[in-house]
TIKESE-914705 format. One record per residue: residue number from 1; chain; x, y, z negated of N, C-alpha, C, CB in turn. Coordinates in Angstrom, 1 decimal. Glycine has a CB too. Example, Ala and Ser with C-alpha at 12.3 -4.5 7.8 and 13.67 -1.06 7.14 Angstrom:
2
+-----+------+--------+--------+--------+--------+--------+--------+--------+--------+--------+--------+--------+--------+
| pos | unit |   n_c1 |   n_c2 |   n_c3 |  ca_c1 |  ca_c2 |  ca_c3 |   c_c1 |   c_c2 |   c_c3 |  cb_c1 |  cb_c2 |  cb_c3 |
+-----+------+--------+--------+--------+--------+--------+--------+--------+--------+--------+--------+--------+--------+
|   1 |    A |   13.2 |   -5.7 |   -7.8 |   12.3 |   -4.5 |   -7.8 |   13.2 |   -3.3 |   -7.8 |   11.3 |   -4.5 |   -9.0 |
|   2 |    A |   12.8 |   -2.2 |   -7.1 |   13.7 |   -1.1 |   -7.1 |   12.9 |    0.0 |   -7.9 |   14.1 |   -0.6 |   -5.7 |
+-----+------+--------+--------+--------+--------+--------+--------+--------+--------+--------+--------+--------+--------+
***
This chain:
55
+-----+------+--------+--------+--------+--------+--------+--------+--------+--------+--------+--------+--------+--------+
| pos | unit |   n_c1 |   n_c2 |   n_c3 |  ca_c1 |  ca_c2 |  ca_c3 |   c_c1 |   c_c2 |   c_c3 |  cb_c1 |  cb_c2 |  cb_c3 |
+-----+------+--------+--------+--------+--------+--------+--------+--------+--------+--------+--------+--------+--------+
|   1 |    A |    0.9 |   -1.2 |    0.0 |    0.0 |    0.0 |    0.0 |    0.9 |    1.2 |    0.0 |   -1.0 |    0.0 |   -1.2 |
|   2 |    A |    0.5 |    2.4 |    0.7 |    1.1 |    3.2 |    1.0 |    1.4 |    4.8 |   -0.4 |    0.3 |    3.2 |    2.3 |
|   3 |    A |    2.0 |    5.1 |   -0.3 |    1.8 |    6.2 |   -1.4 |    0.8 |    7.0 |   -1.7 |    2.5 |    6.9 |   -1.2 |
|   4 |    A |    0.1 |    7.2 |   -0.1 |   -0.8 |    7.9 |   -0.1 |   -2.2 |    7.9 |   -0.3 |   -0.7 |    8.3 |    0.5 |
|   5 |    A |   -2.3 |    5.8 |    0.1 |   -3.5 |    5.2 |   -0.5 |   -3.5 |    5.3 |   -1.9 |   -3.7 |    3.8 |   -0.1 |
|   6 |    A |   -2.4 |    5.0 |   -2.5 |   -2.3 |    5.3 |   -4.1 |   -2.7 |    6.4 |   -4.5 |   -1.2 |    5.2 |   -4.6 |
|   7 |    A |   -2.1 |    8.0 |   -3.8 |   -2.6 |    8.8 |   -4.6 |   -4.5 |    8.7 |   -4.7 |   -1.9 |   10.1 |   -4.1 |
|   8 |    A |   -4.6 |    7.9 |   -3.0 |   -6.6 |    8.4 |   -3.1 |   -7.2 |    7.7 |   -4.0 |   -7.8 |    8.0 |   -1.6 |
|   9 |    A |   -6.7 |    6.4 |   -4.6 |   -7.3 |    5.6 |   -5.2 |   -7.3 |    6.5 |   -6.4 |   -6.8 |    4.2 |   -5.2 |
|  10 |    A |   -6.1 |    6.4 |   -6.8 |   -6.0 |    7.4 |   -8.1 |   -7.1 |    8.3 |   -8.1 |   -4.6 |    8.3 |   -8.2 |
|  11 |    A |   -7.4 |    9.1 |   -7.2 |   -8.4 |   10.5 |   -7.1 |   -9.7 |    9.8 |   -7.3 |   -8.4 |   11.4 |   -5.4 |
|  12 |    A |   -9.8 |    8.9 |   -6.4 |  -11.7 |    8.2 |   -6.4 |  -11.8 |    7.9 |   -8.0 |  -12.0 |    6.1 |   -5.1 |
|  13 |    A |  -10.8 |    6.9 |   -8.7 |  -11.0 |    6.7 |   -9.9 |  -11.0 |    7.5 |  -11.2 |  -10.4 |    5.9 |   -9.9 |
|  14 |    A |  -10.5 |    9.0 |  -11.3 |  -10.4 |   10.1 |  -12.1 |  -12.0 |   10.3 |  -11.7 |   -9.1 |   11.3 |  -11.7 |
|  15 |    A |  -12.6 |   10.6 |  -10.4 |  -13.4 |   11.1 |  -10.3 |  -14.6 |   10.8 |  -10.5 |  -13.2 |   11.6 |   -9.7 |
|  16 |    A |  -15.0 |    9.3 |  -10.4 |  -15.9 |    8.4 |  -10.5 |  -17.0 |    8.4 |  -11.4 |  -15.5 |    7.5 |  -10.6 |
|  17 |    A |  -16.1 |    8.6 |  -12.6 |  -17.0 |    8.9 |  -13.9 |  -17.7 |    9.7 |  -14.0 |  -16.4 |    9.1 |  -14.9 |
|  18 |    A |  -16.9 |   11.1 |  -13.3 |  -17.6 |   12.6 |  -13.8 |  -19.2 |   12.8 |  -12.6 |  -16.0 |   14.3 |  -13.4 |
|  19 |    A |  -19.0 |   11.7 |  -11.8 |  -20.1 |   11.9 |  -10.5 |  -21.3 |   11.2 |  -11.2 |  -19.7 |   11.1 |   -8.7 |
|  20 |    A |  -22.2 |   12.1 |  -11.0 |  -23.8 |   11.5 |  -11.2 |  -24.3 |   10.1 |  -10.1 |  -24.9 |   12.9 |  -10.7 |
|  21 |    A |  -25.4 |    9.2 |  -10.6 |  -25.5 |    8.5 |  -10.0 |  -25.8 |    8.7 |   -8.3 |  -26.2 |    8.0 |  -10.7 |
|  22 |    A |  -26.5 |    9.7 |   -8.7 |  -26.7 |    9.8 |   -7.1 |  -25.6 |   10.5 |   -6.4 |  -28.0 |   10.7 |   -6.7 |
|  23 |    A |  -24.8 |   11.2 |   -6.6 |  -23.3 |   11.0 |   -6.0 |  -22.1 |   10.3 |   -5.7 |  -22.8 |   11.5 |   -6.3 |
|  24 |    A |  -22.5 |    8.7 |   -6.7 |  -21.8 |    7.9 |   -6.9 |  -22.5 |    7.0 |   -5.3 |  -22.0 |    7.4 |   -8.6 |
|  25 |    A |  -23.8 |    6.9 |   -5.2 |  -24.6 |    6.3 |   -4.1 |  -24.2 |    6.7 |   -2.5 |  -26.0 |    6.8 |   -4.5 |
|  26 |    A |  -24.4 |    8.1 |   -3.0 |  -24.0 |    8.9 |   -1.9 |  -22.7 |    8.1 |   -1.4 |  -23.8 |   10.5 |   -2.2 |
|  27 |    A |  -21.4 |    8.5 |   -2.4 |  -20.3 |    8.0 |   -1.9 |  -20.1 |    6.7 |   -1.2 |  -19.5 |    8.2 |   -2.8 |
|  28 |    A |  -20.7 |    5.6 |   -2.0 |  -20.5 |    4.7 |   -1.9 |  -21.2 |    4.6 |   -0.5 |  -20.7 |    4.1 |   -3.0 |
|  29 |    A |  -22.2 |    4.6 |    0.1 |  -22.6 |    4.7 |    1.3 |  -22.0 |    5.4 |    2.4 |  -23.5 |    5.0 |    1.1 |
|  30 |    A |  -21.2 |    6.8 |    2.0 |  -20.5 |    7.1 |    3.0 |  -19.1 |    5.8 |    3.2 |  -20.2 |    8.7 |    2.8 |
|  31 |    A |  -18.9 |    5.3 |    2.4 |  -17.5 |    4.7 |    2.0 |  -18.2 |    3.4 |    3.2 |  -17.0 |    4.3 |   -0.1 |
|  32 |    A |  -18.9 |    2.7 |    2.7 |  -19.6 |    1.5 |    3.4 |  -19.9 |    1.6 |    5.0 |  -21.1 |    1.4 |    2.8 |
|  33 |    A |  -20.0 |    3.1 |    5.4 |  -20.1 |    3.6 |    6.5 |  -19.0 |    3.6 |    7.6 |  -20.5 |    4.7 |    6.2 |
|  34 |    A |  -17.9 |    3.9 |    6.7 |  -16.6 |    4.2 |    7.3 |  -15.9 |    2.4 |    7.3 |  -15.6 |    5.5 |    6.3 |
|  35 |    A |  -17.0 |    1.7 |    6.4 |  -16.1 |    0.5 |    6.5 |  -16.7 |   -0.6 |    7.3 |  -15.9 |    0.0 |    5.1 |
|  36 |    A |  -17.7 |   -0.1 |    8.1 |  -18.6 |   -1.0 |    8.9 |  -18.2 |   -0.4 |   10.2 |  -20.4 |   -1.0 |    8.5 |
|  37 |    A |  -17.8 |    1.0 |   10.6 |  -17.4 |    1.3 |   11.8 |  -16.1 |    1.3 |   12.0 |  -17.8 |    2.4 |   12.1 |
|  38 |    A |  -15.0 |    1.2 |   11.2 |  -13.5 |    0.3 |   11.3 |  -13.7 |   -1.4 |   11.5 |  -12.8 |    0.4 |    9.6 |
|  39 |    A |  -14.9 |   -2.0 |   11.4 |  -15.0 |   -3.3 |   11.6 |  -15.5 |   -3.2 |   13.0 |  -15.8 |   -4.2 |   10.6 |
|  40 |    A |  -16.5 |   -2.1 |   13.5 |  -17.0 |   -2.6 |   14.6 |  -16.2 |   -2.1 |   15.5 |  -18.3 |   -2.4 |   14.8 |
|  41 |    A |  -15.1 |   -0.9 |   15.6 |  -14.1 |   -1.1 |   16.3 |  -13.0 |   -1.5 |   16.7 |  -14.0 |   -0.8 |   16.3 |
|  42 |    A |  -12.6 |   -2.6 |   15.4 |  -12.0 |   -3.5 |   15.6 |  -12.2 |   -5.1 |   16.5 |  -11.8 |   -3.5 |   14.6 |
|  43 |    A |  -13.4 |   -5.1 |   16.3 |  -13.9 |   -6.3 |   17.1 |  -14.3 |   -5.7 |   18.4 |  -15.1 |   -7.0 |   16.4 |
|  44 |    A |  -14.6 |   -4.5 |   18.4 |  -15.1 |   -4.2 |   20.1 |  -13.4 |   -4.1 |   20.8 |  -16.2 |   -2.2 |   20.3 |
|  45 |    A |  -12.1 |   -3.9 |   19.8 |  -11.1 |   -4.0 |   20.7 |  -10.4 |   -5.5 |   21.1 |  -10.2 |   -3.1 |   20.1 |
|  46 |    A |  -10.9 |   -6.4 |   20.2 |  -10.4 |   -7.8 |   19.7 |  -11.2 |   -8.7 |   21.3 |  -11.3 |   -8.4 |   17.6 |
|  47 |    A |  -12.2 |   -8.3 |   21.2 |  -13.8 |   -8.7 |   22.6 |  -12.9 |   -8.2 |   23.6 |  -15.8 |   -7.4 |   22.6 |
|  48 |    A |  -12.5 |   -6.7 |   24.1 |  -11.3 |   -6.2 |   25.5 |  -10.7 |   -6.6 |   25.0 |  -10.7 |   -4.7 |   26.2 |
|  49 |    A |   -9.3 |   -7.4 |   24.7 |   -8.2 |   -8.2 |   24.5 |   -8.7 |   -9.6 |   25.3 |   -7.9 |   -8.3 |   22.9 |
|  50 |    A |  -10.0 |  -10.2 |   24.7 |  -10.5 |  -11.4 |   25.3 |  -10.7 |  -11.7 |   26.2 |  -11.1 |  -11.7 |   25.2 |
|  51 |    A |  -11.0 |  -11.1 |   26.9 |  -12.0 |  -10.4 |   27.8 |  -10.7 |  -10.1 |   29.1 |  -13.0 |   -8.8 |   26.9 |
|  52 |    A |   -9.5 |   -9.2 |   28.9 |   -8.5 |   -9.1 |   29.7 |   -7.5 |  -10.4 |   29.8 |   -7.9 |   -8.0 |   29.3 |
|  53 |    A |   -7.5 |  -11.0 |   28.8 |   -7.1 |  -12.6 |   29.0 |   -7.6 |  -13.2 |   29.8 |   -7.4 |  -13.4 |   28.0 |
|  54 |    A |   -8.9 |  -13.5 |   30.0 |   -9.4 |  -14.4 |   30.7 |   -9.4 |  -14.0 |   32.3 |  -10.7 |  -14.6 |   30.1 |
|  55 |    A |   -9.2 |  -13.1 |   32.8 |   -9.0 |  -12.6 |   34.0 |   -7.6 |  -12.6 |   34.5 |   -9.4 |  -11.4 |   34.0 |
+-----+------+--------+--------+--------+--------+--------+--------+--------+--------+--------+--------+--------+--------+
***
């Protein structure tokens, strides 16, 4: 892990506490957001890799 993932983690976790539930929701949904469209662009590049193979 990188230094700078460390410092964010550090940040998300200082700050976690002080957020109300519904900011805690919020986040976590934007977080879920960013982590479902890193998966679907990884597989839409994984699919063109396959896809240029077979030709």
């Amino acid at each position: 892990m990188s230094e700078k993932e460390k410092e964010i983690l550090t940040n998300i976790s200082e700050a976690l506490p002080l957020m109300s539930e519904r900011k805690k929701g919020e986040f976590m949904g934007y977080a879920q957001a960013l982590v479902d469209l890193k998966k679907g662009e990884a597989k839409a590049e994984e699919e063109k890799e396959e896809s240029e193979v077979k030709k």
